[in-house]
MDAnalysis code that builds the backbone (N, CA, C; Angstrom):
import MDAnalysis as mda
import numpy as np

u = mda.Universe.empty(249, n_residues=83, atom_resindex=np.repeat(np.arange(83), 3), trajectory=True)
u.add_TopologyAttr("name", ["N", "CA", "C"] * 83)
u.add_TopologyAttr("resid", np.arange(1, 84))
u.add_TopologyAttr("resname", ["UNK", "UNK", "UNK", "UNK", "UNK", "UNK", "UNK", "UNK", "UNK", "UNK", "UNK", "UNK", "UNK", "UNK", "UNK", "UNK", "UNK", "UNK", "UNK", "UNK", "UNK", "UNK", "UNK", "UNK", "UNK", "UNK", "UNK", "UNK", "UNK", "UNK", "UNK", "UNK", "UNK", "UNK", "UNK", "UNK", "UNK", "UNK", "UNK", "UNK", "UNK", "UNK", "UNK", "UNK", "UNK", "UNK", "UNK", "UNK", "UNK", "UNK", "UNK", "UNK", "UNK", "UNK", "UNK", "UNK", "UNK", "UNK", "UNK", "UNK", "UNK", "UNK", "UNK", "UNK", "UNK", "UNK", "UNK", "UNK", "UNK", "UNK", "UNK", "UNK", "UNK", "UNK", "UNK", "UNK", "UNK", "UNK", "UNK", "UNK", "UNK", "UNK", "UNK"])
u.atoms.positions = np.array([
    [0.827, -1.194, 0.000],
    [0.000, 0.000, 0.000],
    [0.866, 1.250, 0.000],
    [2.105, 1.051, 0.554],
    [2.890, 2.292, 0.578],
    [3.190, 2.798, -1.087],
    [3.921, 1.671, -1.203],
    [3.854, 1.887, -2.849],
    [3.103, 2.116, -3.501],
    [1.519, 1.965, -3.546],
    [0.406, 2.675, -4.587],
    [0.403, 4.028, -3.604],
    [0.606, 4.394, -2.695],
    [0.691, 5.547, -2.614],
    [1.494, 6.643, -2.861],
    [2.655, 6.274, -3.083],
    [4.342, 6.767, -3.591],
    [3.861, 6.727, -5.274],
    [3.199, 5.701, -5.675],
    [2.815, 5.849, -7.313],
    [1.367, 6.823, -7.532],
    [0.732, 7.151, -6.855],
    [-0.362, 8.079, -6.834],
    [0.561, 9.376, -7.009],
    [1.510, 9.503, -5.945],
    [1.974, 11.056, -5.671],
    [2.802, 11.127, -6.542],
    [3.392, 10.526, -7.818],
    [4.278, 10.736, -8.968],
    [3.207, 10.684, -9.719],
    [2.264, 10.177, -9.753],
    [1.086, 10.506, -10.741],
    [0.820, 11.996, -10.740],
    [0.650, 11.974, -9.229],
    [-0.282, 13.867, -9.089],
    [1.121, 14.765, -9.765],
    [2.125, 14.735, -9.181],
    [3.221, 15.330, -9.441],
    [3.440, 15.528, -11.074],
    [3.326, 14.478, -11.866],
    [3.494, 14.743, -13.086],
    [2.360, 14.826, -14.141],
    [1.079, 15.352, -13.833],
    [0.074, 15.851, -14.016],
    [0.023, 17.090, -13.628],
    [0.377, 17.814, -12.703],
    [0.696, 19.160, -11.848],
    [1.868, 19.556, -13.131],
    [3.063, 18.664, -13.748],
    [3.626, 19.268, -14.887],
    [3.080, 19.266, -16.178],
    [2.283, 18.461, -16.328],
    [1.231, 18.539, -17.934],
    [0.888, 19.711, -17.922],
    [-0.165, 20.079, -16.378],
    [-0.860, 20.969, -16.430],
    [-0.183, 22.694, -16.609],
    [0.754, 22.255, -15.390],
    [1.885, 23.914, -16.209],
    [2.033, 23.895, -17.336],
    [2.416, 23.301, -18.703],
    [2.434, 23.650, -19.676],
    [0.921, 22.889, -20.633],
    [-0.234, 22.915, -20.125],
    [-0.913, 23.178, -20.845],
    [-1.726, 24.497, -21.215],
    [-2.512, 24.118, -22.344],
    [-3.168, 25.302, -22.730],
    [-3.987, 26.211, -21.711],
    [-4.389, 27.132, -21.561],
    [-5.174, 28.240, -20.784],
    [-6.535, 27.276, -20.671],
    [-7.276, 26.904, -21.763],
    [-8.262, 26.087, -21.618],
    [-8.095, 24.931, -21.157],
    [-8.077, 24.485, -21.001],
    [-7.348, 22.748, -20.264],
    [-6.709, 23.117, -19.000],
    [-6.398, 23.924, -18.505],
    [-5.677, 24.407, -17.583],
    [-6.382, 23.936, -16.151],
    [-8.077, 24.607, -16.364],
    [-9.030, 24.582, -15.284],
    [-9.148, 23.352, -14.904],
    [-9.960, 22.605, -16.376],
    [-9.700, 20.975, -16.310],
    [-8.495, 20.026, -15.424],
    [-7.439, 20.523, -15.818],
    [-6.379, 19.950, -14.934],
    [-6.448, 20.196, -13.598],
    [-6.542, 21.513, -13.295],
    [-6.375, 21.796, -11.565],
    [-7.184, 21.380, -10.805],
    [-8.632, 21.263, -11.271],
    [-9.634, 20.489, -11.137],
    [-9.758, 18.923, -10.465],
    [-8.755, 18.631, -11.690],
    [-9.213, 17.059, -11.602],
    [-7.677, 16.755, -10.795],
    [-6.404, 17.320, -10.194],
    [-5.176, 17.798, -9.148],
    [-6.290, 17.762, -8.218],
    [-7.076, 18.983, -7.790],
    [-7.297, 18.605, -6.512],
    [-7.958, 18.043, -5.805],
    [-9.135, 16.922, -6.938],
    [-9.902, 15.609, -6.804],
    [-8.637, 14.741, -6.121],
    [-7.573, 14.231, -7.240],
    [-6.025, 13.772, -6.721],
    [-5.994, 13.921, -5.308],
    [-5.345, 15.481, -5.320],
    [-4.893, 15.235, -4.248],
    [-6.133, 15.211, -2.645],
    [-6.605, 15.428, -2.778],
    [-7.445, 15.059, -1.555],
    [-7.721, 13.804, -1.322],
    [-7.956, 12.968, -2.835],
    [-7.878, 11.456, -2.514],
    [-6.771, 10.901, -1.735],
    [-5.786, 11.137, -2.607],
    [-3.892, 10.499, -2.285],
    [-4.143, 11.455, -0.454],
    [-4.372, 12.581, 0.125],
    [-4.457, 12.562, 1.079],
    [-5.210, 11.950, 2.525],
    [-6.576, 12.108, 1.800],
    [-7.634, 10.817, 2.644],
    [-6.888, 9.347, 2.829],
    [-5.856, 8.873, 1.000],
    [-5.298, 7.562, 1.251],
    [-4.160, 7.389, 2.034],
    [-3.486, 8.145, 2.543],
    [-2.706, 8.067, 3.244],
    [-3.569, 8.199, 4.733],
    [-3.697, 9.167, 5.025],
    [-5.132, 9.065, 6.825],
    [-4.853, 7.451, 6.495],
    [-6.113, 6.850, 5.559],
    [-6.215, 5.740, 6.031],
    [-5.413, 4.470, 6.041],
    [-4.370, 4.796, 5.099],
    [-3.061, 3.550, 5.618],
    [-2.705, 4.056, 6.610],
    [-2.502, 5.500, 7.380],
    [-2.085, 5.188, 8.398],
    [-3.001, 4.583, 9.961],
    [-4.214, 4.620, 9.463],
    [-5.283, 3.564, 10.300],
    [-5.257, 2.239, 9.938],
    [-4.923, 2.136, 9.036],
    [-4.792, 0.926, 8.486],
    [-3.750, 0.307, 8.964],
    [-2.562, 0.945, 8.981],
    [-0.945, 0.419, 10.184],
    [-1.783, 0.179, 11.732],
    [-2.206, 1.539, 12.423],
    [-2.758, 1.345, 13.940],
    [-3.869, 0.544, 14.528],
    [-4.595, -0.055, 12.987],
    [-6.185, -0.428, 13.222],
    [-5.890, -2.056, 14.280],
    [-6.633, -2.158, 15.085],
    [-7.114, -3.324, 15.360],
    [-7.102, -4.185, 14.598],
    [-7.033, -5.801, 14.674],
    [-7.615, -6.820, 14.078],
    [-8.560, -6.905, 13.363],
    [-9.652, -6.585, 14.094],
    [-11.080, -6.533, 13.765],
    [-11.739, -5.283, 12.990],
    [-10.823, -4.133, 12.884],
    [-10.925, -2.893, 11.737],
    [-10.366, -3.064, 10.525],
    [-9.492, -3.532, 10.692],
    [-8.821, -4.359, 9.690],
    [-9.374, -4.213, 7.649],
    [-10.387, -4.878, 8.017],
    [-10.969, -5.316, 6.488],
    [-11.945, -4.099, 6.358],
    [-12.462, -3.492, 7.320],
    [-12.891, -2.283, 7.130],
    [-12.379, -1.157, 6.643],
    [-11.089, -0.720, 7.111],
    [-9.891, 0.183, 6.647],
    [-9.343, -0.540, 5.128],
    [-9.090, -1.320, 5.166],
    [-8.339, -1.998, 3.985],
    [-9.339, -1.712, 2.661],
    [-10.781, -1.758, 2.659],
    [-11.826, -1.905, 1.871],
    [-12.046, -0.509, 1.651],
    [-11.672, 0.381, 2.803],
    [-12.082, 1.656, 2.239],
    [-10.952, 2.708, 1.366],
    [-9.671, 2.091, 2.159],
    [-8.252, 2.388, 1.097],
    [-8.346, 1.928, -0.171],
    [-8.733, 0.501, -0.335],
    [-9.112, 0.510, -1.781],
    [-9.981, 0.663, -2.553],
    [-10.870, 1.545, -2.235],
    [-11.810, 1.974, -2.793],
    [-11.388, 3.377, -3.283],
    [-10.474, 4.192, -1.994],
    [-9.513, 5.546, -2.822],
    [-8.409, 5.350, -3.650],
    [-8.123, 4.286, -3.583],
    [-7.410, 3.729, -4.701],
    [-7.922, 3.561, -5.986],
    [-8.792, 2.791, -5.790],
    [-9.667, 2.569, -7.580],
    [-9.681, 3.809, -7.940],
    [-10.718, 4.577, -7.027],
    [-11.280, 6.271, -7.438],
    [-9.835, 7.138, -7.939],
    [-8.973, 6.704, -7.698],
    [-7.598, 8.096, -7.824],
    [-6.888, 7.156, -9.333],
    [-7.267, 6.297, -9.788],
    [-6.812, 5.385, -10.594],
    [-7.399, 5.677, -11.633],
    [-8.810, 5.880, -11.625],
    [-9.876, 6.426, -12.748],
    [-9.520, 7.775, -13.067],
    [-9.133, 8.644, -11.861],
    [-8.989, 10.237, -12.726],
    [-7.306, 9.882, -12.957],
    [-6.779, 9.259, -12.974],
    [-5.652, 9.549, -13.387],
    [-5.409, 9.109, -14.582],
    [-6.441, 8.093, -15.187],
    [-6.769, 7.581, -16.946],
    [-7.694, 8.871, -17.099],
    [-8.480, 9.261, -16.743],
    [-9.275, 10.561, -17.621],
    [-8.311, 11.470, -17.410],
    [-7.286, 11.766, -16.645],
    [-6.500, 13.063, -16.906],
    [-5.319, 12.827, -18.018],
    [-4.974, 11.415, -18.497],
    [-3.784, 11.176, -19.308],
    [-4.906, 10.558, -20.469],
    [-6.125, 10.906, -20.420],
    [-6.246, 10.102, -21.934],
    [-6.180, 11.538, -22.653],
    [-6.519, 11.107, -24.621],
    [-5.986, 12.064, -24.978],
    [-7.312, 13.031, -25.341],
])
């Protein structure tokens, strides 16, 4: 999990550089769909780090909801690189 999160934040990071050199129009679009990103990649981190402290029994609860900000940050990161 550390690692899809280290690969989220080189995602956001080099989308944050598309977006500096894109067009004025596309611009909004990008920052837009950055700070969908990053609030996800931030919520996903909160919850790996509940996910390290959780109980036994929180466990599959935390785990289910990390990957669920996972899928979601996975989808805008194909609509922000398609063409």
């Amino acid at each position: 999990m550390r690692a899809r999160l280290q690969e989220l934040r080189k995602n956001v990071e080099a989308i944050e550089q598309r977006a500096a050199r894109a067009e004025i129009n596309l611009e909004l679009e990008y920052y837009t769909l950055l700070e969908e990103l990053r609030l996800g990649l931030e919520s996903a981190e909160r919850k790996f780090e509940l996910l390290i402290e959780s109980h036994d029994d929180q466990w599959e609860e935390v785990k289910n909801e990390f990957e669920e900000l996972w899928h979601a940050s996975r989808e805008l990161i194909r609509t922000v690189n398609s063409p």
